[in-house]
N, C-alpha and C positions, 0 to 999 in steps of 0.2 A: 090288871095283873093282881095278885093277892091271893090268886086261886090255882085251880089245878086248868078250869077254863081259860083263865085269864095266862098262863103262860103257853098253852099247848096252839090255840087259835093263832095268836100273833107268829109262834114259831113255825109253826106249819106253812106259814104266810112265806115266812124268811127262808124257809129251805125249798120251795118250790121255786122261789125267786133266785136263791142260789143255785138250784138244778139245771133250771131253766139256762142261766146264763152261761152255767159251765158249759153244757152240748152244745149252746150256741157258740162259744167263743173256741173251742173244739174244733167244732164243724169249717168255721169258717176260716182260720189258720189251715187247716189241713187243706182247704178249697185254695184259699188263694194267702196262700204262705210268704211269697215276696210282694205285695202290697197288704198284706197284714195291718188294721187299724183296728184298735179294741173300742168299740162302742160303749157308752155307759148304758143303753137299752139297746134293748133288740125287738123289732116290730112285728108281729104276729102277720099269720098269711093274711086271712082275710079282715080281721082289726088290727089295723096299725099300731094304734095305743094302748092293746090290750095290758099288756104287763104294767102300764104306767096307770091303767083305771083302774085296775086290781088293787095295786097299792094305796090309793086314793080312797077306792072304797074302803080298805081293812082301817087302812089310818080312821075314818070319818067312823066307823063301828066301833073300834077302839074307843074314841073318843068320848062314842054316847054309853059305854059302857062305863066306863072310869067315871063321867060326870054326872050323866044323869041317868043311867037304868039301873046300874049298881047300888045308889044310897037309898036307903030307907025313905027318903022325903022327897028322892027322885032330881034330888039337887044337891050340890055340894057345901052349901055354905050355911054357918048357923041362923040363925032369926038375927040377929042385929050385923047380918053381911061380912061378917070376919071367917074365915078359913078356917074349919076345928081340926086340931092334930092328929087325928083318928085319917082327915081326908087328905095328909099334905101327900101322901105318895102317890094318890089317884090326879093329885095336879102333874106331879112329876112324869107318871107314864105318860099322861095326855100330852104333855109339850115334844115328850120322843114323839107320839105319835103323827101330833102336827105338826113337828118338821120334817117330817117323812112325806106329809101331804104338799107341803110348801115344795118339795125337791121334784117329786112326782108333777103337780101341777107347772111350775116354772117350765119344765123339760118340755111338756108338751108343748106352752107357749111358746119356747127357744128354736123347737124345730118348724115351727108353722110360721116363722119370723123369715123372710125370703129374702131382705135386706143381708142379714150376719150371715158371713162365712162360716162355713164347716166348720173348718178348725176350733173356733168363737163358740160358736155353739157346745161342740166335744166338751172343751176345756171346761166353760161356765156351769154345762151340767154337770162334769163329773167335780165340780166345785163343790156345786147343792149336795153333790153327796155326800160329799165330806163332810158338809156340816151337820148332815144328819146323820152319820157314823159319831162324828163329836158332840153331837149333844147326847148321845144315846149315851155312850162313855163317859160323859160328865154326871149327869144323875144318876148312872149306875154305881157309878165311885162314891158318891155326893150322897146318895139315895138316902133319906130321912127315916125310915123303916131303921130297928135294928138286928142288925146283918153278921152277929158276932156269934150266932148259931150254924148246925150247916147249912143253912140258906145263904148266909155270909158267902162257906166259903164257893158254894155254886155260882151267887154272882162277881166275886173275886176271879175265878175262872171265866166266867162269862168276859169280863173285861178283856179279858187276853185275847180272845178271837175278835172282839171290837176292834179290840187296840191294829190288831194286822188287817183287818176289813179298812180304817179308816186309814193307813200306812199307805197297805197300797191302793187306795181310791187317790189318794195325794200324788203320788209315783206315776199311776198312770197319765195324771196331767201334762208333769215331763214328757216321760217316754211312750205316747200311747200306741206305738210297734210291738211293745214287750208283750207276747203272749206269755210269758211264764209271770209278770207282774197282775193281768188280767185272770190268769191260769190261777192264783193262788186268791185272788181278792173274791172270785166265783166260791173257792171251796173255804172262804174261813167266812161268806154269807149262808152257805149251808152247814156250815159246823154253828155259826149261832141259830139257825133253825133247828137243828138237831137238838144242843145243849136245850133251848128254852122248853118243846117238846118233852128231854130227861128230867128237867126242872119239874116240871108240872106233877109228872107220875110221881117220882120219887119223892117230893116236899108233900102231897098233898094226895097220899092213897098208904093209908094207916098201915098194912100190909109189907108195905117199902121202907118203912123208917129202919134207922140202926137200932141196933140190940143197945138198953140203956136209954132211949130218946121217946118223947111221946111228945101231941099234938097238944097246946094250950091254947086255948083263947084269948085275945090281949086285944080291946079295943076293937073288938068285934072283926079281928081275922085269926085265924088259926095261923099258929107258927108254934115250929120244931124246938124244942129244946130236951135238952139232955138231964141225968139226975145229978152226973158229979163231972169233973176234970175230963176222966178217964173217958168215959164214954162219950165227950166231947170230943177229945182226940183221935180216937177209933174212928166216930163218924166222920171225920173231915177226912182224916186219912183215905176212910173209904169212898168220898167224893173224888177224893185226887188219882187212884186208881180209877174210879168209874170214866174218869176225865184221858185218863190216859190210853183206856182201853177205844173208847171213842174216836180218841185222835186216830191209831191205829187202824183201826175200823175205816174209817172214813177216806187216811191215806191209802188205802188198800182198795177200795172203793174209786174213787177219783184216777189213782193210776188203772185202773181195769178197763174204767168207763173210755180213757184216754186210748188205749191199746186196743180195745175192739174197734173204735172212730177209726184208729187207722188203719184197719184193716178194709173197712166199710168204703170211707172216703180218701184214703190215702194212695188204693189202687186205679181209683180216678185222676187223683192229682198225678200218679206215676204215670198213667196211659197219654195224659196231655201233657205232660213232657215230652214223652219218647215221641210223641205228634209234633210236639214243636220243635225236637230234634230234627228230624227227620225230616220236616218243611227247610231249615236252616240247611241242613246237610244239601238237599238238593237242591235250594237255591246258592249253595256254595258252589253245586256241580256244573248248576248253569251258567253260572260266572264263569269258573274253568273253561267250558266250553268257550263261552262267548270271548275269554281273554286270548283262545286256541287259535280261534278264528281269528281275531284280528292282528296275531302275530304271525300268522298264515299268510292274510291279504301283506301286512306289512314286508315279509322277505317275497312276495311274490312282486309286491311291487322295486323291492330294489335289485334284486333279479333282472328284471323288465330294463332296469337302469342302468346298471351294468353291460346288460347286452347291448344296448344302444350305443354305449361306450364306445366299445369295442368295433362295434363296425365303424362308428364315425372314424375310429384310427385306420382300419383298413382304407378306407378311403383314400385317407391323406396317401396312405402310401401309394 
């Protein structure tokens, strides 16, 4: 990260992953709505683990970016092995990244493991997630860059859609029935795909900056800073707009995407109801029948008993 490359690659990562999950978790509510269970991945048709090797590989390209294709010497560290402060935030991204790869790889482990139950499995993976929503959250908040420009207050924002990514990844370990817990954990991973993507352009395309702010060089990355107060508070002002118009956007987007699924697979799910109405109904009819019948044979036979009756009295007499 640091760059306009470095936040738009990784985002585009996150909102595909977020896309992805939404139609799937969509789709599959709308399908089979009364056993409803929200998966932490969803396996591709013909690769199983695709969404989990994707992430795998972005984490692992991250990684060589931040450490070693990014710095000038192609490594991170000074000549005498100490850390220099120019490089602590290219650590910071790489441990986001690496625990993204740890969650991703663990998953695949956890479901090729034929011993643990389902549930075991669900749970522990959507664990891993959480820890890499909280670490992501913690060095964003923690982040050693300083963040008291608008890039501040973008990843200030950024946090907030962490903060409900990581809420409900937690929540659904509870309740993993809740599609509307999985419904919203889908769209606040593509709102931090979105947001890192606005990041990118807008911190780091001269063009974009606010009226009052220019591009300096500090330690060999560019960052925004403004000339006085004023055009400080403008700019943030207009992150938090930009931020809000987004949300908007997005909510308006995800109910859309929700409302056409039900038109698509919803009329599915309505036609095998009114099927399995309709099996129920007439297996109710053939009960009635059959109950018809045997309360039928039942007065035919005491019928039968009665007359028997009656002539044995004639008898007597």
């Amino acid at each position: 990260m640091g760059t306009l490359v470095g936040h738009v690659a990784p985002g585009f990562g996150f909102l595909l992953i977020g896309l992805w999950h939404l139609f799937n978790n969509i789709k599959l509510h709308l399908v089979n709505s009364r056993s409803y269970v929200s998966p932490p991945w969803f396996p591709a048709t013909k690769l199983r683990y695709l969404e989990l090797l994707l992430i795998m590989a972005g984490s692992l390209a991250s990684i060589s970016m931040e450490l070693f294709i990014g710095p000038n010497r192609h490594q991170p560290f000074d000549p005498d092995g100490t850390i220099p402060s120019n490089h602590l935030h290219n650590f910071e991204h790489s441990s986001i990244s690496m625990t993204f790869f740890v969650y991703a790889a663990f998953a695949v482990v956890l479901d090729r493991a034929p011993s643990l139950p389902e549930k075991t499995k669900v749970g522990l993976t959507q664990l891993l997630g959480a820890v890499a929503f909280a670490q992501q959250l913690l060095l964003f908040h923690l982040h050693s860059a300083d963040h008291m420009g608008p890039e501040g207050q973008y990843h200030l924002l950024l946090q907030l859609v962490i903060f409900v990514a990581l809420s409900t990844t937690l929540i659904g370990i509870a309740v993993p029935k809740s599609f509307l817990v999985s419904f919203v954990r889908s769209v606040s991973i593509f709102f931090i795909g979105v947001w890192l993507v606005v990041m990118g352009f807008m911190l780091w395309t001269p063009g974009l900056i606010p009226k009052g702010c220019f591009m300096n060089l500090e330690e060999g990355h560019r960052v925004v800073r403004c000339s006085d107060d004023k055009a400080l508070h403008r700019a943030k002002s207009l992150v938090n707009i930009e931020f809000s118009w987004y949300l908007i956007a997005i909510t308006v987007f995800a109910m859309s995407m929700y409302l056409i699924m039900v038109k698509v697979y919803g009329e599915k799910q309505e036609y095998f109801s009114l099927g399995a109405e309709e099996e129920d109904q007439s297996e109710g009819s053939n009960d009635d029948v059959e109950s018809q019948k045997e309360r039928g044979l039942e007065n035919a036979q005491s019928f039968i008993h009665m007359k028997g009756a009656f002539s044995s009295v004639d008898m007597e007499r």
